[in-house]
C-alpha positions as CSV (number, residue, x, y, z in Angstrom):
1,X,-118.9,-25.1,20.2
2,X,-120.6,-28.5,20.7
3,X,-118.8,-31.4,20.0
4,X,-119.4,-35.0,19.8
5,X,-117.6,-36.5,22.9
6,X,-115.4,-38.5,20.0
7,X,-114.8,-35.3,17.7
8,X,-111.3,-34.5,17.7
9,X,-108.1,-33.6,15.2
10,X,-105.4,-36.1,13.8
11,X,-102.5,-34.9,15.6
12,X,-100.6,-33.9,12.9
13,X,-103.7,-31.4,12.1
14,X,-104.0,-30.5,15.9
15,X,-100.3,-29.6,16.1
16,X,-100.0,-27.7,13.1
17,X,-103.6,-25.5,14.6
18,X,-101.1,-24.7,17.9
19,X,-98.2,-23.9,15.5
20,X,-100.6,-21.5,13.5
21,X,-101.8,-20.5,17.1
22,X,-98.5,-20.0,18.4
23,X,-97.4,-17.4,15.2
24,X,-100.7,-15.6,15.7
25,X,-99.9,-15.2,19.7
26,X,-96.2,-13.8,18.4
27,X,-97.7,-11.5,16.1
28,X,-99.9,-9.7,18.9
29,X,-103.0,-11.4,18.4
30,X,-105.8,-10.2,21.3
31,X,-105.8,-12.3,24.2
32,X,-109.2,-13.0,24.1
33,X,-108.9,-14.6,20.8
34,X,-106.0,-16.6,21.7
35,X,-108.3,-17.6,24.2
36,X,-111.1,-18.8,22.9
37,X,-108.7,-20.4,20.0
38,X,-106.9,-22.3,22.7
39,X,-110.0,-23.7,24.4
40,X,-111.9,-24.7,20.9
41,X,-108.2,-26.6,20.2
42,X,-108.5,-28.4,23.9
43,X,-111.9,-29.8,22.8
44,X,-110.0,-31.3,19.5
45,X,-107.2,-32.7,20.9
46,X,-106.4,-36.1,19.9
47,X,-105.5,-39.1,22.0
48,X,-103.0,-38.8,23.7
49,X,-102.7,-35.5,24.0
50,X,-105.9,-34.6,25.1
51,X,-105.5,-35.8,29.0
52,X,-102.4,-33.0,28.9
53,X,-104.5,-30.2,26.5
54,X,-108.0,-30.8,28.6
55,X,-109.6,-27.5,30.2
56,X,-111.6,-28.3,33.6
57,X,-114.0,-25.6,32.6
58,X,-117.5,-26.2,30.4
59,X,-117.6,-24.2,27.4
60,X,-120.3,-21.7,29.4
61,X,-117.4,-21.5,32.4
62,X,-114.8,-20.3,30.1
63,X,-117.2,-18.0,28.0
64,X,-118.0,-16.1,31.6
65,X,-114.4,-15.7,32.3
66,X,-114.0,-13.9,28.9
67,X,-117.3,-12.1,29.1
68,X,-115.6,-10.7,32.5
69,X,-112.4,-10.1,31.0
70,X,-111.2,-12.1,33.6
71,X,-108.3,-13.1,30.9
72,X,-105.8,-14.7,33.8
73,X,-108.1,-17.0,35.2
74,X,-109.0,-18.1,32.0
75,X,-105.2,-18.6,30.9
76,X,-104.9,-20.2,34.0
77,X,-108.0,-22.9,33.2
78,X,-106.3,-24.0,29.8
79,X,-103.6,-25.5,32.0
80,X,-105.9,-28.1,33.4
81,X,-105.0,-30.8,36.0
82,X,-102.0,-32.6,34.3
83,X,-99.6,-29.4,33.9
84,X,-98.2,-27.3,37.0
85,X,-97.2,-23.4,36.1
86,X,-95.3,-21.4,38.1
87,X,-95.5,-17.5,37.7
88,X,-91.6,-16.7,38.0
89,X,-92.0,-12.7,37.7
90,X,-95.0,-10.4,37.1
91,X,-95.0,-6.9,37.8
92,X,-97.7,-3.8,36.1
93,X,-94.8,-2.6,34.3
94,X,-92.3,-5.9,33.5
95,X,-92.8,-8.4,31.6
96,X,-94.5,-11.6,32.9
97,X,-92.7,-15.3,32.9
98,X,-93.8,-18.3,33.3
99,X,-92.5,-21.9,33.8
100,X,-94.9,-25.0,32.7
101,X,-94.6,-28.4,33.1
102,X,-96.3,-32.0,33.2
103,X,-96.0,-33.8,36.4
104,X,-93.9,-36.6,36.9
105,X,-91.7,-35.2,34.0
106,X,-88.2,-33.8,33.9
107,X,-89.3,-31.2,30.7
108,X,-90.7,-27.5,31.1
109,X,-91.0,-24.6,29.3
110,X,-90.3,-21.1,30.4
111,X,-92.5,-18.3,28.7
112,X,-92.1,-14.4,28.7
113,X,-94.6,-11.8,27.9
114,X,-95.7,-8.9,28.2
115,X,-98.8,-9.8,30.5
116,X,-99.3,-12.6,32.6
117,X,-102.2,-14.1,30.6
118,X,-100.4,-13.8,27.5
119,X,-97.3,-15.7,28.8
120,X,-99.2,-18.3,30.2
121,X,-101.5,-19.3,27.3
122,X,-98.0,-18.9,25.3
123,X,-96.0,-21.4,27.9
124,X,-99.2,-23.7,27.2
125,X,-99.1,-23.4,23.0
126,X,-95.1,-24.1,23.7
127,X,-95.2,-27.0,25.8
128,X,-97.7,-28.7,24.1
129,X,-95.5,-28.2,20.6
130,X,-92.8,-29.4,22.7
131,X,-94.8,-32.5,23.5
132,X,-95.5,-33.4,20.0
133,X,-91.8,-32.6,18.2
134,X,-90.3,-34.7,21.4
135,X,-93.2,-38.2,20.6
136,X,-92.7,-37.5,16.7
137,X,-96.3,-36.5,16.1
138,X,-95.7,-33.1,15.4
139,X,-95.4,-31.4,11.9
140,X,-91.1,-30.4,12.9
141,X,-91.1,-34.4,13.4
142,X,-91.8,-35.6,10.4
């Protein structure tokens, strides 16, 4: 997906894609699609939002990571530079959780699932909806 460096969603449009998103990842939607879903919304992410949403990865990056199925790492990217995570508990056979949160900040978001890529791309969707309910520019805000 190539995008003007200036294309990106009014936040009330960009939050209501991560509610959709969020639904779909509760419903058991394939990781890999969440994925990919989750980086196309990082490269529409309005100001300001989009210093917190933004992937270090290029497009080609992330496609390899999926391509490999290497699913975690890819979680992982959508996290970027502004957030910390912390993996709280992961085992093969337990459920994963993860804490997310934006430096400097008091806020965070704790995330189980039932694999660790899944959880974090979920603490992501649900720390990024927190963001926008808690500065009004969410659709819950209005």
């Amino acid at each position: 997906m190539e995008l003007r460096d200036n294309a990106c969603l009014d936040a009330l449009s960009w939050f209501e894609s991560l509610a959709r998103l969020s639904a779909w990842s509760a419903a058991g939607a394939p990781i890999e699609n969440l994925l990919r879903l989750s980086y196309n919304l990082t490269l529409l992410a309005p100001p300001p939002f989009c210093a917190v949403a933004a992937c270090p990865l290029d497009e080609t990056s992330f496609d390899d990571l999926l391509r490999r199925q290497a699913f975690e790492a890819a979680a992982a990217s959508l996290i970027g530079t502004a957030l910390t995570y912390e993996i709280v508990s992961h085992a093969e056979t337990a459920p994963a959780t993860v804490r997310i949160w934006l430096n400097g900040d008091t806020g965070e978001t704790l995330v189980t699932s039932d694999t660790l890529p899944t959880a974090l791309v979920r603490a992501w969707i649900t720390f990024l909806l927190g963001m926008g309910q808690a500065t009004g520019s969410s659709h819950k805000s209005a």
